[in-house]
C-alpha positions in Angstrom: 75.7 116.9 79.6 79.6 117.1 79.3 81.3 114.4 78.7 83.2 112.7 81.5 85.6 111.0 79.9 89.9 112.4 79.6 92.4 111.6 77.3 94.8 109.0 78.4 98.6 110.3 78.0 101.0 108.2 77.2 104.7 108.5 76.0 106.5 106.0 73.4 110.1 105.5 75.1 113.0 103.5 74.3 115.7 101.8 76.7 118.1 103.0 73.7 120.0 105.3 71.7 116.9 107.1 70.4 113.6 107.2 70.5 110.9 105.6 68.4 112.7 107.7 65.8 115.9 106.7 65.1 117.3 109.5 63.8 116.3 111.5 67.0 119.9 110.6 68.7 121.2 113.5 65.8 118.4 115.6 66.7 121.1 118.8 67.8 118.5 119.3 71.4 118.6 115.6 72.4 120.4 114.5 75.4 123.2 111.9 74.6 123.4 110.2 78.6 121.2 107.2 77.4 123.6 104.8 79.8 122.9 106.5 82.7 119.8 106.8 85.2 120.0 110.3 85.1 118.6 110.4 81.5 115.9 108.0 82.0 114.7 109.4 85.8 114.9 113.0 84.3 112.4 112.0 81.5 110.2 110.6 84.4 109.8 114.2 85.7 109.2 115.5 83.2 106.7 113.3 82.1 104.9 113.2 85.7 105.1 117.0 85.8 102.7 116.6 82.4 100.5 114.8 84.5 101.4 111.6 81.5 99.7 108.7 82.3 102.1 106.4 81.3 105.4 105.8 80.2 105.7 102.8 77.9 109.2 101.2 76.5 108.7 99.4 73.3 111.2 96.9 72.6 113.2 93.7 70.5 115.7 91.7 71.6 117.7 92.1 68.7 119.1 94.8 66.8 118.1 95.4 63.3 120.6 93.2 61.2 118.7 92.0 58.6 119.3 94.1 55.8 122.0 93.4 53.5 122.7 90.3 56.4 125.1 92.9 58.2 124.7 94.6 61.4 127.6 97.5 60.3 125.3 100.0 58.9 123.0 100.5 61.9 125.4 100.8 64.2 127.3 103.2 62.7 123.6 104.8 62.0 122.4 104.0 65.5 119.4 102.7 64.3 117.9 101.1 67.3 121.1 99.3 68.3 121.1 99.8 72.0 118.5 97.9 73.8 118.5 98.0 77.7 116.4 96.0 79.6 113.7 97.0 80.3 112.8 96.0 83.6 115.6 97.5 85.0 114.9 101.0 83.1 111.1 100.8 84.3 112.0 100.7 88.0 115.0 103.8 87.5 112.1 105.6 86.5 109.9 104.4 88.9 112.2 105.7 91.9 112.4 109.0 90.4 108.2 109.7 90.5 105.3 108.9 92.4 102.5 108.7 90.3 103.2 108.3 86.7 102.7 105.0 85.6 105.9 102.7 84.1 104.7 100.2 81.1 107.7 97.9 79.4 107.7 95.2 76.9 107.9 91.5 77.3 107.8 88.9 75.1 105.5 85.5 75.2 107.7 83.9 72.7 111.3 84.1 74.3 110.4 84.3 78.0 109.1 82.0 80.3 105.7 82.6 82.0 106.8 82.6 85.5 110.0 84.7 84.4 107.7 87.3 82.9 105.1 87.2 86.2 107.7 87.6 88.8 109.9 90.1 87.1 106.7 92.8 86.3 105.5 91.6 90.0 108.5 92.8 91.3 108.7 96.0 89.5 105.3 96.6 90.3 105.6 96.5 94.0 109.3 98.1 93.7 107.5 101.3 92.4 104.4 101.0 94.4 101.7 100.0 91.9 102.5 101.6 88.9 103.5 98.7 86.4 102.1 97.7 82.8 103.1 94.6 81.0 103.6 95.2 76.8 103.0 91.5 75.7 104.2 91.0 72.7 104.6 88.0 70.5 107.6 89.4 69.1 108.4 89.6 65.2 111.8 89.2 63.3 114.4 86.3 62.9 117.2 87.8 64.4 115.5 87.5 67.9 115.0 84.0 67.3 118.4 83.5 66.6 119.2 85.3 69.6 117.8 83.0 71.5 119.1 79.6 70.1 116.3 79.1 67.0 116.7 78.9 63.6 113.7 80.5 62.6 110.6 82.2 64.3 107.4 80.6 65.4 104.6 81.2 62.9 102.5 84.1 63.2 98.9 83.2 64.2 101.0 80.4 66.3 102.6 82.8 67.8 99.4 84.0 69.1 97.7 80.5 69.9 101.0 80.3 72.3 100.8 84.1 74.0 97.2 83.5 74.7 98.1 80.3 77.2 101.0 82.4 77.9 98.4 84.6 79.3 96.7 81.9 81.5 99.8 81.1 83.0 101.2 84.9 83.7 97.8 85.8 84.9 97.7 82.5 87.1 100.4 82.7 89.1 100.0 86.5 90.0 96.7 85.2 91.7 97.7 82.6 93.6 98.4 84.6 96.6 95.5 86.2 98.0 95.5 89.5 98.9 95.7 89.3 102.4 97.8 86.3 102.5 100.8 88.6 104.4 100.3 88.4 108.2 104.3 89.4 109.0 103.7 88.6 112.9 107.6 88.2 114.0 106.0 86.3 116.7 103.7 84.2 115.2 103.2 83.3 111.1 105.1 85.4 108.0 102.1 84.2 106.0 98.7 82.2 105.5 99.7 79.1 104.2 96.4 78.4 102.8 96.2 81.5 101.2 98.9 80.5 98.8 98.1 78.3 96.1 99.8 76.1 93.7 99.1 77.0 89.6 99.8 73.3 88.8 99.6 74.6 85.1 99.6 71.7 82.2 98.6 72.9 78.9 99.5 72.3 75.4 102.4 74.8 75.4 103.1 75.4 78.9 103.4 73.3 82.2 104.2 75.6 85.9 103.7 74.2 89.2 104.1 77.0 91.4 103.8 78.3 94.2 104.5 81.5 92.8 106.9 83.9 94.7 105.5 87.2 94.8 102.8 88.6 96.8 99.7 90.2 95.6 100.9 93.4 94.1 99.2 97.0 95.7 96.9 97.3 92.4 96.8 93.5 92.1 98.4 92.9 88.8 100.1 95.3 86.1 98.4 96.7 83.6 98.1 94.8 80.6 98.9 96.6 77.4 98.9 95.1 73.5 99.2 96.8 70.5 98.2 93.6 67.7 97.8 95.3 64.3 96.6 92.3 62.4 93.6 90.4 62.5 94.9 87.9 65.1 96.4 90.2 67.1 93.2 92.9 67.3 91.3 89.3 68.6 94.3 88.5 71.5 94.0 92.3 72.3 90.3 92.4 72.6 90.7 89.7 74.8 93.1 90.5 77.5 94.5 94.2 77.0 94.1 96.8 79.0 95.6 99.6 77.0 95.7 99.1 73.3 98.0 100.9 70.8 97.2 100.8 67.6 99.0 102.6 64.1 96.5 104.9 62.2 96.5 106.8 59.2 94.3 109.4 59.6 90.7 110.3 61.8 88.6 108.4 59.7 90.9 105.5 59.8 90.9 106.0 63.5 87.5 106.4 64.4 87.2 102.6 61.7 89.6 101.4 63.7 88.3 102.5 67.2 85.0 101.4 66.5 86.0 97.7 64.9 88.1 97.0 68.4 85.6 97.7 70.7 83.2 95.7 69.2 85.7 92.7 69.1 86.0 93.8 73.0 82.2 93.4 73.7 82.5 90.4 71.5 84.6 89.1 73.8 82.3 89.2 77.0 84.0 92.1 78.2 83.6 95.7 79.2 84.4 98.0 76.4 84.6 101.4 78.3 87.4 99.6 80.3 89.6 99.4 77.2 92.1 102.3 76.2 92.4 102.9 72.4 95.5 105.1 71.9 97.1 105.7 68.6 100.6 106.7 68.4 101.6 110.3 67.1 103.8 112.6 66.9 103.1 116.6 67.9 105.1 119.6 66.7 104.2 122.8 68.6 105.7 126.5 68.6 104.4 129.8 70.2 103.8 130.5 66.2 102.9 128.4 63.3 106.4 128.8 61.8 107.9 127.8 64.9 106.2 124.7 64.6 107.1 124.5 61.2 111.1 124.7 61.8 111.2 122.5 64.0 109.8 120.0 61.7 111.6 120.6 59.4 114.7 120.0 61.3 113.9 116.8 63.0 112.2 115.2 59.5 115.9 116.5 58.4 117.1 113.6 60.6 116.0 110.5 58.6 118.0 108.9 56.1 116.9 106.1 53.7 119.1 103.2 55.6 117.3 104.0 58.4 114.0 103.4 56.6 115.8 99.7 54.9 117.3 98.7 58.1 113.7 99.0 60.2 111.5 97.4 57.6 113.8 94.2 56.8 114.1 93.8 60.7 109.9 94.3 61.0 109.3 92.0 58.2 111.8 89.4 58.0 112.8 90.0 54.7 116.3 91.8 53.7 115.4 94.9 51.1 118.4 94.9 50.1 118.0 92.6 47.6 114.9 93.5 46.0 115.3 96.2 43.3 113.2 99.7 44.9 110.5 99.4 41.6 109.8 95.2 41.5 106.8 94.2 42.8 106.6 91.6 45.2 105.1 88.6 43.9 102.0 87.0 46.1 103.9 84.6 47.0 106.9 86.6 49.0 104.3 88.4 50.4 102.7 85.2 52.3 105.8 84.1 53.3 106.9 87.6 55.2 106.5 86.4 58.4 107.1 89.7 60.7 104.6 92.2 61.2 101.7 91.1 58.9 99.8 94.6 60.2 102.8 96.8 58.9 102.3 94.8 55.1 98.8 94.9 55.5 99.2 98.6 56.2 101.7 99.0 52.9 99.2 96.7 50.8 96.1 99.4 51.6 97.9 102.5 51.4 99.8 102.0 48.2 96.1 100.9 46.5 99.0 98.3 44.8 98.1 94.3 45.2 101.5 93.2 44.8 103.7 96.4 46.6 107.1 97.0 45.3 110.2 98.0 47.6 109.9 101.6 47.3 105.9 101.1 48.3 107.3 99.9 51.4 109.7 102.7 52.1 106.9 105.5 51.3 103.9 103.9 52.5 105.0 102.2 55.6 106.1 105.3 57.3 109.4 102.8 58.7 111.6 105.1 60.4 111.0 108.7 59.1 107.8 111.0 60.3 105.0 109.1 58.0 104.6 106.4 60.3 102.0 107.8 62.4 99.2 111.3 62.6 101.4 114.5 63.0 99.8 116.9 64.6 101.6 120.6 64.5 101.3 124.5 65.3 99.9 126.3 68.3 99.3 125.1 71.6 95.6 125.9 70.4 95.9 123.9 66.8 97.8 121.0 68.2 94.8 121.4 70.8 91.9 121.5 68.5 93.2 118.4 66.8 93.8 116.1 70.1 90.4 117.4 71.1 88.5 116.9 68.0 90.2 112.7 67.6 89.2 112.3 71.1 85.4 113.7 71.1 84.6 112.0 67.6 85.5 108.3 69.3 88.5 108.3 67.3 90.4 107.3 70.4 90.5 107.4 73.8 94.0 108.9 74.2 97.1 108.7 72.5 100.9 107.3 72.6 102.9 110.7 72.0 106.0 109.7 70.3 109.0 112.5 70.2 112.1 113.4 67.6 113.8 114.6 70.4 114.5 113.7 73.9 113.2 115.1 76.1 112.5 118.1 74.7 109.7 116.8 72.6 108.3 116.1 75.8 109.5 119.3 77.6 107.0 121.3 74.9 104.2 119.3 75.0 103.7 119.9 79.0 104.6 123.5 78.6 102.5 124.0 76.0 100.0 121.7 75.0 98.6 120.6 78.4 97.1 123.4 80.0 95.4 124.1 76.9 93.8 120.8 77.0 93.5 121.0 81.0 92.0 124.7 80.1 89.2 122.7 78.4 88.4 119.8 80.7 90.3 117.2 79.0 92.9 116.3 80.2 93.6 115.4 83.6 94.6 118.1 86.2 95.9 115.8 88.7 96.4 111.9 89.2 93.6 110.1 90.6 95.2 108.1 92.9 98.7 106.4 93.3 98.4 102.7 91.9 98.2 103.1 87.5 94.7 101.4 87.8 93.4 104.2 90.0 94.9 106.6 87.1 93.4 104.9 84.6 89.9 104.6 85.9 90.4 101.1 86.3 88.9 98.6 89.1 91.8 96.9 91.3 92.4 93.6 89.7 90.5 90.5 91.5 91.5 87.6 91.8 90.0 85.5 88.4 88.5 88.2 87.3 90.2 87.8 83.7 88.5 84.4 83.4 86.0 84.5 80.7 
């Protein structure tokens, strides 16, 4: 019996300079019109042509400033400096296509519930069903300081917080029913008793309602997470819909793949309804050494700052001024308060106990082409890989990352997907037009997400 399941596409974008990879803006092929619509709406094409089923915008609300306490040398390296909002970017692309699902970031710890439930309600019905929230707890100092805090919010608090965040988001986008609108010019705009105060107190949060956007055309957006550490795999297996994840290899992946889905079951719900994508990157050339050169040539791109600048932002710590070959002691490592995944990550891969700074820079992949599975050659080797991750529950799609934009992209459709259409897959066509249909998903229901 074949197997009915498709990979799930989706792209890693950035309302920014570069991509996920900084040094991509030098990358000779990528387009330098990052202010304008035009770049973002042509990557939207481009994408939807591929039949991608989502484009996803990672984001911080802070550049990386950390290192060295200065902000100079990632400007002048553009390392991640320029971050749009994302909302805005999301709906640009969203006017440009008709099917490909839009997914952007937004943050539990510096928004406001109802801000974060009205502004992806919006952009849900502005581009006709197609939205996904990113929640993320967000990780480094300077976005606290961004926004009028000294320090940031502990980690596991953090996620105590997001998952009454949750309640609240999810809380107010149901208290309009779906049929709610009546629009009679003559008679009623609405059923009055079809809208419903949230009258939220909790022990973080308190909103009243009533909210002040309709049921959306799939219901709700999409709800995507990508926790790497032990609390964040539990808030994911919780509530997302999507789930991103960093892996280091197949094995890793199909560990990794299996662990979360449990955690999903665990948590009364429907494992088959869950996405796993890992990131990666892919290479691909008509020949091997095509592929090869143009490896070469974007892995050219990285420089070390670029490497010093990303971790100290991810970590909350400035490597700077830490010699590259002392180890850190157990208790610096406690006290890192970013991503605990990304040191977790460093701690396993390095085999070390008490990582030193260069450990970091080699084993956390931070900014240069280590950071996540390559896959590289033929349309029929990158092919063979995607397929053979996919089939052996290593994943259930992946988040295609790029060193150039949007050429990156630009192969991978011309080459790489009718190959993997060629062996059933990977999607010929969309499903439907709201992401939920795309993604094989039910419409949301009202309370459904209730345990």
């Amino acid at each position: 019996m074949s197997d009915p399941r498709q990979i799930t596409m989706i792209a890693f974008m950035q309302a920014q300079n570069c991509s996920n990879y900084t040094g991509s803006w030098r990358h000779p092929s990528s387009h330098s019109d990052f202010l304008t619509p035009a770049y973002f709406q042509r990557m939207a094409r481009v994408l939807e042509e591929g039949k991608f089923h989502v484009a996803f915008f990672d984001d911080r609300l802070a550049m990386p400033d950390r290192y060295k306490n200065d902000h100079v040398e990632a400007v002048e390296g553009g390392v991640r400096v320029v971050k749009l909002d994302v909302t805005t970017i999301m709906t640009v692309m969203g006017l440009a296509s008709t099917k490909l699902g839009i997914g952007g970031t937004g943050s539990t710890t510096y928004f406001e519930p109802f801000h974060i439930a009205r502004a992806w309600g919006t952009v849900d019905h502005m581009i006709g069903g197609r939205a996904a929230w990113n929640v993320v707890t967000s990780v480094n100092d300077g976005e606290a300081l961004n926004f009028g805090r000294d320090t940031h919010v502990d980690h596991d608090h953090r996620y105590d917080m997001a998952d009454e965040f949750m309640e609240v988001v999810l809380g107010h986008w149901d208290t309009w029913e779906p049929d709610a609108l009546i629009v009679d010019k003559e008679g009623r705009f609405a059923d009055g008793k079809k809208v419903h105060r949230l009258d939220h107190k909790g022990r973080y949060y308190q909103s009243r309602g009533p909210f002040t956007v309709p049921w959306t055309p799939q219901g709700r957006p999409v709800i995507i997470q990508a926790g790497q550490s032990g609390r964040g795999k539990q808030f994911a297996a919780r509530w997302a819909e999507l789930i991103f994840c960093s892996v280091r290899n197949i094995e890793h992946a199909k560990a990794n793949y299996a662990e979360v889905k449990g955690a999903i079951a665990a948590a009364g719900r429907d494992p088959e309804k869950v996405v796993i994508a890992p990131a990666c990157y892919v290479f691909v050339g008509e020949t091997r050494a095509m592929a090869e050169e143009k490896f070469a040539i974007s892995d050219s791109l990285a420089r070390p700052i670029d490497t010093l600048a990303l971790l100290s932002e991810a970590i909350n710590f400035d490597f700077g001024s830490k010699p590259m070959d002392e180890p850190f002691s157990d208790q610096e490592l406690a006290q890192l308060t970013g991503m605990h995944g990304m040191r977790d990550r460093v701690i396993a891969n390095s085999g070390k106990k008490n990582p030193t700074t260069r450990d970091f820079v080699e084993h956390s992949g931070r900014g240069r082409l280590r950071e996540a599975p390559i896959f590289k050659g033929t349309p029929k080797d990158v092919a063979d890989e995607m397929e053979a991750w996919f089939k052996d529950r290593a994943c259930d799609g992946y988040v295609l990352a790029t060193t150039e934009m949007p050429g990156g992209y630009e192969d991978f459709v011309r080459l790489v997907v009718p190959e993997l259409q060629r062996r059933g897959v990977y999607q010929k066509d969309y499903r439907g037009t709201t992401l939920r249909e795309n993604l094989g998903l039910p419409m949301a229901r009202r309370g459904d997400w209730r345990k």
